[in-house]
ZAMI-796793 format. One line per field, with one value per residue (C-alpha): residue number from 0; residue in three letters; x, y, z. Coordinates in pm, 1 decimal. Layout:
residues N
k	NUM_...
r	ala_...
c1	X_...
c2	Y_...
c3	Z_...
END
This chain:
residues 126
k	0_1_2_3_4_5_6_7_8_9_10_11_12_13_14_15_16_17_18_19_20_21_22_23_24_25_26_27_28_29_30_31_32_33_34_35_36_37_38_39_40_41_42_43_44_45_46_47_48_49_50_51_52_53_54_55_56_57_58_59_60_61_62_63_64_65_66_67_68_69_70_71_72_73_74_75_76_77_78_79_80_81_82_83_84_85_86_87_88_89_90_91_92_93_94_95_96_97_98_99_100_101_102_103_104_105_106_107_108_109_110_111_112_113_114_115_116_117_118_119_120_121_122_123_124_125
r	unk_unk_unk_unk_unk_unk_unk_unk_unk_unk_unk_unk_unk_unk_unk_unk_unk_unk_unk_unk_unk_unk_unk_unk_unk_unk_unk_unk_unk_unk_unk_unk_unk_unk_unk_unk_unk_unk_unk_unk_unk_unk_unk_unk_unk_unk_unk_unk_unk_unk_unk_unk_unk_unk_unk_unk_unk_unk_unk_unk_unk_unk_unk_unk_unk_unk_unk_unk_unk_unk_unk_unk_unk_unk_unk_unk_unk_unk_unk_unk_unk_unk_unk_unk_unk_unk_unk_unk_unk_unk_unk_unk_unk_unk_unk_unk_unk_unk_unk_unk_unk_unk_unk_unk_unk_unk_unk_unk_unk_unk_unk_unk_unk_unk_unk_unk_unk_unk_unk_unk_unk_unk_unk_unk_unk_unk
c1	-1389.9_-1028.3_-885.8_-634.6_-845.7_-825.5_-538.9_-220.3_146.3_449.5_746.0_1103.2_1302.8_1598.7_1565.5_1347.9_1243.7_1070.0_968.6_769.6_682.3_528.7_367.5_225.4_31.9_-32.5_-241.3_-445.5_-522.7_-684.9_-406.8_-310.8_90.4_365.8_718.5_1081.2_1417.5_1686.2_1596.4_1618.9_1344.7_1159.8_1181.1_1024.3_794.1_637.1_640.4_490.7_224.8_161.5_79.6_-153.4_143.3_501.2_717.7_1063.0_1398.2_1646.2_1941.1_1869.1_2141.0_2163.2_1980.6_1902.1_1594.8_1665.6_1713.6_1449.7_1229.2_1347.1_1326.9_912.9_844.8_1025.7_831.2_537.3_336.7_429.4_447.6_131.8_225.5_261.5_601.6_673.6_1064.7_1234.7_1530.1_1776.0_1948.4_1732.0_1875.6_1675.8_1345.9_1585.2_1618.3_1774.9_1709.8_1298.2_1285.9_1539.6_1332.5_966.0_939.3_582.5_649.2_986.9_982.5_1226.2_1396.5_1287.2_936.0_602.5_333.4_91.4_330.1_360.0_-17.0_-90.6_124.5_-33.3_-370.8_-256.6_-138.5_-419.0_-693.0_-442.0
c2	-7382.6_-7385.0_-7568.4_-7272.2_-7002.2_-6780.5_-6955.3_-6910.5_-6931.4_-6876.8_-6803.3_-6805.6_-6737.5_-6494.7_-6416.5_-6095.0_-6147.3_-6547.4_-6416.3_-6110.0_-6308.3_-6576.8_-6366.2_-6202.4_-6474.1_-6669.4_-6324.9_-6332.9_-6711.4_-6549.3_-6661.8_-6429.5_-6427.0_-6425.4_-6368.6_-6395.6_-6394.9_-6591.5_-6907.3_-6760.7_-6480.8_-6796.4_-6977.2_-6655.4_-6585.0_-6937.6_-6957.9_-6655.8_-6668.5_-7027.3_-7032.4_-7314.5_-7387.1_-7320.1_-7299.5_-7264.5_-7268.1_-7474.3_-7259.9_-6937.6_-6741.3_-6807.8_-7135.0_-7322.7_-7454.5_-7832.8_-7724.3_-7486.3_-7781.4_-7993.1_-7776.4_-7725.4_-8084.6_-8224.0_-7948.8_-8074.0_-7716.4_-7715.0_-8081.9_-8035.9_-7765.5_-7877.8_-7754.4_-7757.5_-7732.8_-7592.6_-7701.8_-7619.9_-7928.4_-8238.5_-8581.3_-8777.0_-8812.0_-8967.9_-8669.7_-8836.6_-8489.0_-8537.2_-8827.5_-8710.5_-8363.7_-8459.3_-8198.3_-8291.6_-8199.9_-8121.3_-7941.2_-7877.8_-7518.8_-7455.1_-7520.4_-7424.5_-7227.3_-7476.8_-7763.1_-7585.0_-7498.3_-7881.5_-7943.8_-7699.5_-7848.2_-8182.3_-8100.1_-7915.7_-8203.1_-8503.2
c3	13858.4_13847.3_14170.6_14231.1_14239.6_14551.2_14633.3_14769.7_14618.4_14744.7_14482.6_14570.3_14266.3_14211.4_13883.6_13880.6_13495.9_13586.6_13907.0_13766.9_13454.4_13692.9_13972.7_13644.4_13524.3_13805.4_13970.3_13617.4_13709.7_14071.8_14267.7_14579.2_14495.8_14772.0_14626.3_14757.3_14585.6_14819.4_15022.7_15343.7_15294.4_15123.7_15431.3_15665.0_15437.0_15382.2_15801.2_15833.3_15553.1_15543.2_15136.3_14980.8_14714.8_14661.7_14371.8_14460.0_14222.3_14261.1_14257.2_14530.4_14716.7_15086.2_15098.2_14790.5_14665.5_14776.2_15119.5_15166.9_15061.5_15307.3_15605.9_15511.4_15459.2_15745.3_15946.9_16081.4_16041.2_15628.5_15528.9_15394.4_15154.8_14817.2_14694.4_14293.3_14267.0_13951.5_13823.3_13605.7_13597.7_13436.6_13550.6_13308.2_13505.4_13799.8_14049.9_14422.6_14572.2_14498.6_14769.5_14980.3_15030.8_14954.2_14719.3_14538.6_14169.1_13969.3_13650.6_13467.8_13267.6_13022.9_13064.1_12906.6_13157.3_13102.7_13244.9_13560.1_13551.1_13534.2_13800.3_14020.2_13947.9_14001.4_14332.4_14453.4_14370.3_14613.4
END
């Protein structure tokens, strides 16, 4: 049984095509899908719904990804959340904004489902 079944994940991406193309296959894996498109609603939305995972981008409008990040996991009622943080920008495996925001996984654009799938998994069994 697949560790993120019946789970829930909270998306914040504003591109509507990786957004729909990821809420799309991550509902066929079982999982119950939250989605928001800038930062801020990000931020309400993971307070209010208090999601199992998170996968946010890196580059939102009104509060990027980096920041976002860092008000959950310096919050002591969402530290716990695992966040996966997409980026657009790969700093060859070296990313100062990882420690600096405790984000749990970074990934990387272009990427491959299955790579964020692994990460998932490999967040939800710490």
């Amino acid at each position: 049984m697949s560790v993120l079944k019946n789970k829930s994940i909270l998306i914040v991406e504003s591109d509507d095509a990786i957004l729909n193309i990821l809420s799309s296959r991550l509902k066929k894996r079982e999982m119950i899908v939250i989605t928001a498109t800038d930062g801020y609603d990000g931020y309400i939305r993971a307070c209010t719904e208090s999601p199992d995972f998170m996968i946010i981008d890196d580059l939102l409008p009104s509060m990027n990804g980096y920041r976002l990040s860092r008000m959950l996991k310096f919050d002591d009622r969402y530290k716990d959340i695992p966040i996966l943080l997409i980026s657009t920008t790969p700093e060859n495996g070296n990313n100062p904004h990882q420690v600096k925001t405790g984000i749990d996984k970074l990934l990387y654009k272009p990427f491959r489902f299955s790579a964020l799938i692994s990460a998932l998994e490999s967040m939800g069994e710490k």
